[in-house]
C-alpha positions in Angstrom: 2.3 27.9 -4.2 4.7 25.7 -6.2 2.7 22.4 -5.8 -0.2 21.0 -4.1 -0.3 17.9 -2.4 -2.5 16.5 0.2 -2.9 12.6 0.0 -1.0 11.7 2.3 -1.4 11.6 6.5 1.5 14.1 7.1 0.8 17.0 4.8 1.3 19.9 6.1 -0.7 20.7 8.9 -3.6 18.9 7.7 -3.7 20.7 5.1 -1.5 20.7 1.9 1.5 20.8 1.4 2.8 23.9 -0.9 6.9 24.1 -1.6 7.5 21.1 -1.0 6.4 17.7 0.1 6.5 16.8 4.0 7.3 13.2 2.3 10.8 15.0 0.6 9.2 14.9 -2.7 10.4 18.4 -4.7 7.8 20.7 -6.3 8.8 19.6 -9.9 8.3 15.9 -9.2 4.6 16.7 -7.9 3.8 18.5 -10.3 5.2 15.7 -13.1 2.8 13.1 -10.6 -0.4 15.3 -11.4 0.6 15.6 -15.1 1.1 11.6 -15.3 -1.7 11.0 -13.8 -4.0 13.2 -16.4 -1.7 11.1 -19.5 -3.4 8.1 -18.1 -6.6 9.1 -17.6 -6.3 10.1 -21.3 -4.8 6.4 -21.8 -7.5 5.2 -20.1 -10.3 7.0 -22.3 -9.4 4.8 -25.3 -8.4 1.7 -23.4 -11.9 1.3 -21.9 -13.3 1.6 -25.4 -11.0 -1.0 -26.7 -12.2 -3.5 -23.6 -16.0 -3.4 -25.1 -14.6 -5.1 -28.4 -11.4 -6.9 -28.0 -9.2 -8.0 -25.0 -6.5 -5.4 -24.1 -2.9 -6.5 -24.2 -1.6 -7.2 -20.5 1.3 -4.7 -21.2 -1.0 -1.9 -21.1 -3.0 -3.2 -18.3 0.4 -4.0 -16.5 1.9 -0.6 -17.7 -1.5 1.2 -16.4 -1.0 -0.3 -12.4 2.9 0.4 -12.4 2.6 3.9 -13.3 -0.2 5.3 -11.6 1.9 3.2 -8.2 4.4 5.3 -9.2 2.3 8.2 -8.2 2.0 6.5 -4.6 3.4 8.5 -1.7 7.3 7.4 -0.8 7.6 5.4 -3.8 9.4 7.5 -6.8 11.3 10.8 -6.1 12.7 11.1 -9.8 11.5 13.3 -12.1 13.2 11.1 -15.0 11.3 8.1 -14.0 7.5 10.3 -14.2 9.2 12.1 -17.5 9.7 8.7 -19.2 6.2 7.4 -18.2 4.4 10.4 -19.5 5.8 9.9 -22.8 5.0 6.3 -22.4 1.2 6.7 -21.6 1.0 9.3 -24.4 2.1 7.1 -26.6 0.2 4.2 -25.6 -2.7 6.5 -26.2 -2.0 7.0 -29.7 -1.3 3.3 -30.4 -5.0 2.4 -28.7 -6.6 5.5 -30.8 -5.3 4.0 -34.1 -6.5 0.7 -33.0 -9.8 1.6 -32.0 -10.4 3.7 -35.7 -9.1 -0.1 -37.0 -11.6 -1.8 -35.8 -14.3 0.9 -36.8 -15.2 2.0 -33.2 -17.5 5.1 -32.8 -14.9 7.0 -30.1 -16.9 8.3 -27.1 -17.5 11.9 -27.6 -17.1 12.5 -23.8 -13.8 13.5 -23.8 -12.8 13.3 -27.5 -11.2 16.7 -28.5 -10.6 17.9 -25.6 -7.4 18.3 -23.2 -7.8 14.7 -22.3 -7.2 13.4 -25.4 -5.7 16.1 -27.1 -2.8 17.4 -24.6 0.8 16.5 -24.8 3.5 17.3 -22.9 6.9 15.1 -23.5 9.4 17.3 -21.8 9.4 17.8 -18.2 9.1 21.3 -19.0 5.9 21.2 -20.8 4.4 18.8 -17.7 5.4 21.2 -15.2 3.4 24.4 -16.7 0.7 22.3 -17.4 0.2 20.2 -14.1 -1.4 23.4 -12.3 -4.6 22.6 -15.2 -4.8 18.9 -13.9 -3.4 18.7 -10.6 -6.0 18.7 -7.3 -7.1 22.3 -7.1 -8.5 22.2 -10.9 -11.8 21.4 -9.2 -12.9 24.0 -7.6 -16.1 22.5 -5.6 -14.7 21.2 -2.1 -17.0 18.0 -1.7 -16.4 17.6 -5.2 -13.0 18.0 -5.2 -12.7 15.5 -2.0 -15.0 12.8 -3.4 -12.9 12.7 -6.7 -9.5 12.4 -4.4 -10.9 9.7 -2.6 -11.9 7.6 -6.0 -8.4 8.3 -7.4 -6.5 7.3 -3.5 -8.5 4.2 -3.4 -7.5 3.2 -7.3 -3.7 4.2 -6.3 -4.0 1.6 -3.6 -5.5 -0.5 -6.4 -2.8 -0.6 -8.5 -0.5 -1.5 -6.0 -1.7 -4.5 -4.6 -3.1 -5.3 -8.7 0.3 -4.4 -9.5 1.9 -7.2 -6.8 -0.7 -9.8 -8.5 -0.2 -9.0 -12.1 3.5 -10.0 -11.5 2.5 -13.4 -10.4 0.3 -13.7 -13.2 -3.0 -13.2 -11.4 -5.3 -10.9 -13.7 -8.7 -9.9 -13.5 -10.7 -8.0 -16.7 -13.4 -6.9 -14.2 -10.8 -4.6 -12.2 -9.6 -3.2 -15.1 -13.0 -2.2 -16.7 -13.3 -1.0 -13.3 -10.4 1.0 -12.7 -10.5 2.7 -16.4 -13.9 3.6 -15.6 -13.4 5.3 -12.1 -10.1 7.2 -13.2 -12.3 8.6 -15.9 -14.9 9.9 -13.4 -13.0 12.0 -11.7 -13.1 14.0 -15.1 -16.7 13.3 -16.0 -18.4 16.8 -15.2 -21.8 15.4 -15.6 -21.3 12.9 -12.6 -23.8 14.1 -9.3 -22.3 14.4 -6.0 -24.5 11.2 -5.1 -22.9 9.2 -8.1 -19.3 10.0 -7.3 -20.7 8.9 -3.6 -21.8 5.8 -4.9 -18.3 5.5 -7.0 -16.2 5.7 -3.6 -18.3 2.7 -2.6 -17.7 0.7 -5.6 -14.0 1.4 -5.6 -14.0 -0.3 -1.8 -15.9 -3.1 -3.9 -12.8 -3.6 -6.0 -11.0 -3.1 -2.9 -11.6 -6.3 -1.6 -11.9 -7.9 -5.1 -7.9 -6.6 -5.4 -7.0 -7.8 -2.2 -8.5 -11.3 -2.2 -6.8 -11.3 -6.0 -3.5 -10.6 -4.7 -4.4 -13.1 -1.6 -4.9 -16.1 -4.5 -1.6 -15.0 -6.3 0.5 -15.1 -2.7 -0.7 -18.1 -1.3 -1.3 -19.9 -4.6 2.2 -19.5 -5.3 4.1 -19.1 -1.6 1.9 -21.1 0.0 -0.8 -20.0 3.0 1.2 -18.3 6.1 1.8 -19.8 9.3 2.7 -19.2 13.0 6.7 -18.2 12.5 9.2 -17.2 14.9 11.4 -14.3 13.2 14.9 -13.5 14.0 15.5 -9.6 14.7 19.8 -10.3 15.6 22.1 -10.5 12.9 24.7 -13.4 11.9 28.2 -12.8 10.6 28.1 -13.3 6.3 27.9 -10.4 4.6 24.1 -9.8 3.3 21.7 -7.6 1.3 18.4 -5.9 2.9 15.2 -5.9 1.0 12.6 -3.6 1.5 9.1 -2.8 -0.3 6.2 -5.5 -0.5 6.8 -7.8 -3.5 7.6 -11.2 -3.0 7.9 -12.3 -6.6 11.1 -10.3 -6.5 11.9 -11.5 -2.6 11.7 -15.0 -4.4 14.1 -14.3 -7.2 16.6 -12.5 -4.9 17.0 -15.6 -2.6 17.5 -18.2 -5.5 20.4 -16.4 -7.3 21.8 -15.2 -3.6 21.7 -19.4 -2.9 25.4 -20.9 -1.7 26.7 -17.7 -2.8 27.6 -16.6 0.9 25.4 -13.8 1.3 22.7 -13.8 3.5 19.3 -12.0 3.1 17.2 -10.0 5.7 13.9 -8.5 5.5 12.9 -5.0 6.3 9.6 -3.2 7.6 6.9 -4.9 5.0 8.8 -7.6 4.2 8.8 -9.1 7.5 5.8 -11.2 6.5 8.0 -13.4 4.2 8.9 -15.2 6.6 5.8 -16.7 6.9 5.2 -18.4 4.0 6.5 -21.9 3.4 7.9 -21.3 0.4 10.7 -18.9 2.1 11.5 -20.9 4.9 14.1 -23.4 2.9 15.8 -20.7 1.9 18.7 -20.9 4.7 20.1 -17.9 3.9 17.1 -15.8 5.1 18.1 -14.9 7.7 15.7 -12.8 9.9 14.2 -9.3 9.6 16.3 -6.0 10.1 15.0 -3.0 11.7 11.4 -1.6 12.1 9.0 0.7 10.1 10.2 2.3 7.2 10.7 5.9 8.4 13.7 4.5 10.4 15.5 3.8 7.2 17.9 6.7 7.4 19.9 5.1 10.5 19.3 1.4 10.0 20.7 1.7 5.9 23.6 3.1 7.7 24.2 0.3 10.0 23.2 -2.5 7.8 26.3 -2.4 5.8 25.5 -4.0 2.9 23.4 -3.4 -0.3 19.6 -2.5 -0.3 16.4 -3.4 -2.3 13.7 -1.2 -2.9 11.1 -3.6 -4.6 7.7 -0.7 -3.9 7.2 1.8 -1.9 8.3 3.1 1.1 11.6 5.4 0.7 12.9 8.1 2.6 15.4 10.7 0.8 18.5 10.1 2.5 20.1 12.9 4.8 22.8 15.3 3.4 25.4 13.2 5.1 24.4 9.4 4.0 27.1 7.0 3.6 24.8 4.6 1.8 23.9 6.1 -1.3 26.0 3.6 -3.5 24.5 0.6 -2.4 20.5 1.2 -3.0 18.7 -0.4 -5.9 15.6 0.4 -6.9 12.8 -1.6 -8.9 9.5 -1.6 -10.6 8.1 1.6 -9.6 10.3 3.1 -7.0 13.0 5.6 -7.9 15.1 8.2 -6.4 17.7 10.4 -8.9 21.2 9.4 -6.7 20.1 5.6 -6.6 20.7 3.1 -9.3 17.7 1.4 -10.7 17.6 -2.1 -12.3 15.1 -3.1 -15.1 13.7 -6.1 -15.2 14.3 -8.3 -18.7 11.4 -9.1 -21.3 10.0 -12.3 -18.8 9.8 -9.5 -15.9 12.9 -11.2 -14.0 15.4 -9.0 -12.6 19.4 -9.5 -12.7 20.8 -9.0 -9.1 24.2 -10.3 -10.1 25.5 -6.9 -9.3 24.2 -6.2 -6.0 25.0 -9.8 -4.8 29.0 -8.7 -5.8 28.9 -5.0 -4.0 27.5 -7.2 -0.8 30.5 -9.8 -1.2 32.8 -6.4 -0.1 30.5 -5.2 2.4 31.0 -5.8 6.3 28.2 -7.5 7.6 25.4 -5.8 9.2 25.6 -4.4 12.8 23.7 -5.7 14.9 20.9 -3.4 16.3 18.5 -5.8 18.3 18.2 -9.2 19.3 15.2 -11.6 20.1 12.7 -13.1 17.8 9.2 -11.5 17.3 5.9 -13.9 15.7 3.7 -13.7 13.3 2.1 -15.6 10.2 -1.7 -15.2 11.7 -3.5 -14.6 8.3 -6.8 -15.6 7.7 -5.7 -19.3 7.2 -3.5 -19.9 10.2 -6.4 -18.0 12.3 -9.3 -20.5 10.6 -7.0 -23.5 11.9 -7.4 -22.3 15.5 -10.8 -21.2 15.2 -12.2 -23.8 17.5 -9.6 -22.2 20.0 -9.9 -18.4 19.2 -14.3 -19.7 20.0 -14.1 -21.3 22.9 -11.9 -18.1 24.7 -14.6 -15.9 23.3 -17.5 -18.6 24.6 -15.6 -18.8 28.2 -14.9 -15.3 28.6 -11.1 -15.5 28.5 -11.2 -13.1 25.1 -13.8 -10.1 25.7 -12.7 -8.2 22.4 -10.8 -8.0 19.3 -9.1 -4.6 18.2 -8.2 -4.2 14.9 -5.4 -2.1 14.5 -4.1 -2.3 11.1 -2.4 0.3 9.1 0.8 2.3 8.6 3.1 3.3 11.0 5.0 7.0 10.4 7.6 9.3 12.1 5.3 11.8 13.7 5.2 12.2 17.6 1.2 11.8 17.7 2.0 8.0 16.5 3.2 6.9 19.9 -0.8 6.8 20.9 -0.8 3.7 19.0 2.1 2.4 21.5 0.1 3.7 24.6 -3.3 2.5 23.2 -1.7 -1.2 22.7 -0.2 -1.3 26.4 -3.7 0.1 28.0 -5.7 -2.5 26.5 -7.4 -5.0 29.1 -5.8 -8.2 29.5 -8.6 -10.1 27.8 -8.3 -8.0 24.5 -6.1 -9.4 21.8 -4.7 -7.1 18.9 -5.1 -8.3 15.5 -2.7 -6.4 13.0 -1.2 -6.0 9.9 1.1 -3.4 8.0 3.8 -2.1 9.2 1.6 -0.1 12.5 2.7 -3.1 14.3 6.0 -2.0 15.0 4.5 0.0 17.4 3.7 -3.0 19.6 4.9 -5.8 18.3 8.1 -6.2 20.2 6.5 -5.3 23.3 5.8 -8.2 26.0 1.9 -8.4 25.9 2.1 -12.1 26.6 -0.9 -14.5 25.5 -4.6 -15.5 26.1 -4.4 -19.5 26.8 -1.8 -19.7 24.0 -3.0 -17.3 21.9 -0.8 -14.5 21.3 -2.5 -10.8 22.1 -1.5 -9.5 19.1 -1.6 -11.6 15.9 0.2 -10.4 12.9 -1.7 -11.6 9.5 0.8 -9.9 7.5 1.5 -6.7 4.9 -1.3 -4.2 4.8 -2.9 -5.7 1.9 -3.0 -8.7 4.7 -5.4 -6.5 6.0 -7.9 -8.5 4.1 -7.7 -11.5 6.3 -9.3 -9.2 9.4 -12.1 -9.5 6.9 -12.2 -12.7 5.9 -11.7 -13.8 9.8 -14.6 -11.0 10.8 -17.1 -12.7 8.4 -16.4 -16.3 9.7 -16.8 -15.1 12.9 -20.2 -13.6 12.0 -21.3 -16.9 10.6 -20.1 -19.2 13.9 -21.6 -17.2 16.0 -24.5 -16.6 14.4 -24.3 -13.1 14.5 -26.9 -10.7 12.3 -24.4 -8.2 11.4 -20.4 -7.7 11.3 -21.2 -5.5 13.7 -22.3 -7.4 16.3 -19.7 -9.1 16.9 -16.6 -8.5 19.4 -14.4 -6.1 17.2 -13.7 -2.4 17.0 -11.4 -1.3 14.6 -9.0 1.7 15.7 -6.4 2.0 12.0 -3.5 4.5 11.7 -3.3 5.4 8.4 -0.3 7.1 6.3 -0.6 6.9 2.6 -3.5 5.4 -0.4 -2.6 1.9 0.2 -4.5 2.5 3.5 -7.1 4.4 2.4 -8.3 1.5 0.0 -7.8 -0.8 2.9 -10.4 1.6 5.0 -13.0 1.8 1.6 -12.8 -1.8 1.3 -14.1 -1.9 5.2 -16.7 0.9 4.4 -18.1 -1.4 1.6 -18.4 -4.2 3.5 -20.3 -2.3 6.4 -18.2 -2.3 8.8 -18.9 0.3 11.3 -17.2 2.8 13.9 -14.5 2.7 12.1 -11.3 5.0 14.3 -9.1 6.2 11.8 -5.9 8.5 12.6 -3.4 10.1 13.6 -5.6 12.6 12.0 -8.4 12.4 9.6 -7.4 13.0 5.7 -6.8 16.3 4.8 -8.4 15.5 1.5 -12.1 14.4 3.0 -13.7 17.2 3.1 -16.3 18.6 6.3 -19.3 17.6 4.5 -18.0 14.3 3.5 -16.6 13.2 6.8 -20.3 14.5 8.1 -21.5 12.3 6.0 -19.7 9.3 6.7 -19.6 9.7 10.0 -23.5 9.6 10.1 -23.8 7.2 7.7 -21.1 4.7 8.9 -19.8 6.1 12.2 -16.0 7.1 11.0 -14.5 9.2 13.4 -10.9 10.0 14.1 -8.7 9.2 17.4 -8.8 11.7 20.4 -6.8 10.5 23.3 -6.0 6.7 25.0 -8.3 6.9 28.1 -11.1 8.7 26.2 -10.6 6.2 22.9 -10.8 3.3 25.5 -13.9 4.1 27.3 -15.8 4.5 23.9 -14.6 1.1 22.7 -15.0 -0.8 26.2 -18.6 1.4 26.6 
């Protein structure tokens, strides 16, 4: 065993996976992951002290959230890039430690003196033997071990979506008290099985607290989504394809691509752009390009021109990629062959050089053609509420199904597909993330105008299903969330989902179907008692899965 890693949904047969990552990450860079993420736990054990007496300076809150993304399944594959952060988040942990004995702060003994505080490891070397001490299998209790993993998966699907908001200026001191506090707990010896329990909870609090944040920052600044028709064809200017989930740097990339020829298409979780005012008089967007992220390896090779990376999700290219020379990476994505720009001391990134390569590329083959629709977030949906009511009142919509999530390469994924196509008439779909491209392109037709599946957005836009569930509970007069006419049936790939799914747990939402499979890192006794507690339970087949929600 060179490595272990199990947080995401295709680790090795459910397991772990040992050599190396089903993902394509290598041995050393998992192993650099688990030792970054024990530097900023040790960051993390002086920051929160600092917090109690003085505000923290937003590059350290900024610098916490970008690295620990880094960690994020599909987003960094460069040892160089964890190396470099390591040293950073030591670093930052000395400054804070001479800071704190300033101002005559009593240090907490928790930790103090020992390898938390006390361990460094600059060299990639030095990370690598010591990763084994800090990585997942240095707790050897199995519901321990699983309820720690959770806490930590939930607070990397923090940082993402606190990560998108922090770069539209959008901040919150409570989430970062917060997220200090829980990265330390899954150190804390002392802490009962029943308190970590409680902690998973409290990190689905924050769930919703980050998601509603990063809401505010998106529509504050793009404006509120609306019902858009997207182009999936191609036109005939040469063009650049962005990718990832940040629309701060979507923004930037269309003003300095303006009248300079070159168009600009979304891909997988950037379709949502579209929707947003703020995009649309931008000309030169010019549609969306491709599907889910996982078909990256043929559709980079028939784009033609340059690509973005502005998060997560990338796939190591194949042995025989022609496209290597025109990817650019940004914030906290990084893979060794790619080039990675840096963003200037006002966090603005230069993209004079990719807008040149595109000038010399051929523009993009096309690959589809048709328009697909979307832009049903929670504000679009409230201004057809009256609508959306009087099909549930009249009978014309029995159900809502919820089917949220991620969308990945493996076989057992085309349930989703099947699930979508079986559903009665009278059931619309509402969605978000990029497990609609499973259905979204298929003809499911519409309920009295209303589409049967409604697309609120990226998987953070998950939050609107929320937001819309709650109204409905409150029009209709309904006792609990659960009473009303939705199931929820999510596929699930890596931690931005799973702090999508503890954000619904918090908010007590129940029956919750999660799949392809169940995480490998929730142990027996904690899906037991989840299950009992909250009814989550995993998918089985299409005809059995649509009985139980049509019971």
């Amino acid at each position: 065993m060179s490595m272990f890693c199990f947080q995401c949904q295709e680790t090795f047969k459910n397991h772990g996976c040992t050599v190396r990552g089903v993902c394509g990450k290598t041995d050393d860079v998992a192993n650099l992951q688990d030792a970054l993420i024990f530097a900023l736990k040790g960051m993390a054990n002086y920051s929160s002290q600092l917090r109690k007496v003085k505000k923290v300076s937003s590059e350290i809150d900024g610098f916490l959230f970008k690295a620990l993304f880094t960690t994020i399944t599909n987003a960094n594959f460069d040892a160089k890039d964890m190396v470099e952060d390591i040293k950073k988040a030591i670093e930052y942990r000395k400054s804070i430690k001479a800071e704190l004995e300033k101002e005559g702060v009593t240090l907490d003994p928790k930790f103090e003196g020992k390898p938390l505080t006390t361990w460094e490891f600059t060299t990639k070397e030095e990370a690598e033997m010591l990763a084994p001490k800090v990585g997942v299998l240095r707790t050897e209790n199995e519901d321990v071990r699983s309820l720690r993993e959770i806490i930590l998966y939930g607070l990397k699907g923090i940082s993402a979506y606190g990560f998108h908001a922090y770069n539209l200026g959008k901040i919150s001191e409570e989430l970062y008290a917060f997220y200090e506090k829980a990265l330390l707990a899954t150190e804390d010896e002392s802490l009962s099985g029943e308190e970590l329990t409680n902690l998973v909870f409290e990190t689905g609090k924050h769930g919703v607290d980050v998601m509603a944040l990063l809401d505010e920052a998106n529509t504050s600044t793009f404006g509120n989504p609306e019902i858009t028709e997207v182009n999936i064809g191609v036109r005939k200017n040469p063009a650049i394809l962005i990718s990832g989930h940040d629309l701060k740097d979507m923004k930037e990339l269309l003003e300095q691509t303006e009248g300079t020829g070159v168009d600009v298409y979304t891909h997988s979780e950037m379709l949502p752009a579209h929707y947003y005012p703020e995009f649309k008089k931008y000309k030169h967007l010019a549609g969306n390009y491709g599907n889910a992220w996982y078909h990256q390896v043929k559709e980079f090779e028939t784009f033609n021109g340059p690509v973005i990376f502005t998060t997560n999700c990338l796939v190591p290219p194949r042995p025989n990629s022609t496209y290597n020379d025109r990817i650019f990476t940004l914030n906290a994505t990084g893979y060794p062959e790619w080039k990675k720009l840096e963003a200037d001391e006002n966090g603005k990134f230069d993209f004079t050089e990719v807008i040149e390569l595109a000038k010399k590329c051929d523009p993009p083959k096309e690959i589809e053609t048709g328009t697909i629709v979307g832009g049903f977030a929670h504000a679009q949906v409230f201004a057809l509420a009256d609508k959306i009511v009087d099909a549930v009142k009249s009978g014309a919509i029995k159900k809502f199904i919820v089917m949220s999530g991620c969308d990945a390469r493996m076989n057992d994924r085309e349930y989703y597909t099947k699930f979508a196509e079986a559903l009665p008439k009278d059931t619309v779909i509402l969605t978000s993330g990029c497990a609609k491209y499973r259905y979204n392109k298929l003809n499911l037709g519409d309920i009295g105008g209303i589409p049967r599946v409604l697309d609120a957005g990226q998987c953070n836009d998950s939050y609107s299903w929320a937001v819309v569930a709650l109204k409905l509970k409150e029009i209709f007069n309904a006792n609990d969330i659960n009473d009303l006419p939705i199931e929820f049936n999510v596929a699930w790939y890596e931690q931005k989902a799973v702090i999508v799914l503890l954000a619904l747990l918090y908010l007590g939402i129940k029956n919750i179907h999660v799949g392809p499979t169940l995480p490998a890192f929730i142990s027996p006794s904690v899906a037991k008692l989840l299950n009992e507690q909250l009814g989550l339970t995993g998918i089985t087949d299409v005809e059995t899965d649509l009985r139980e929600f049509f019971a």
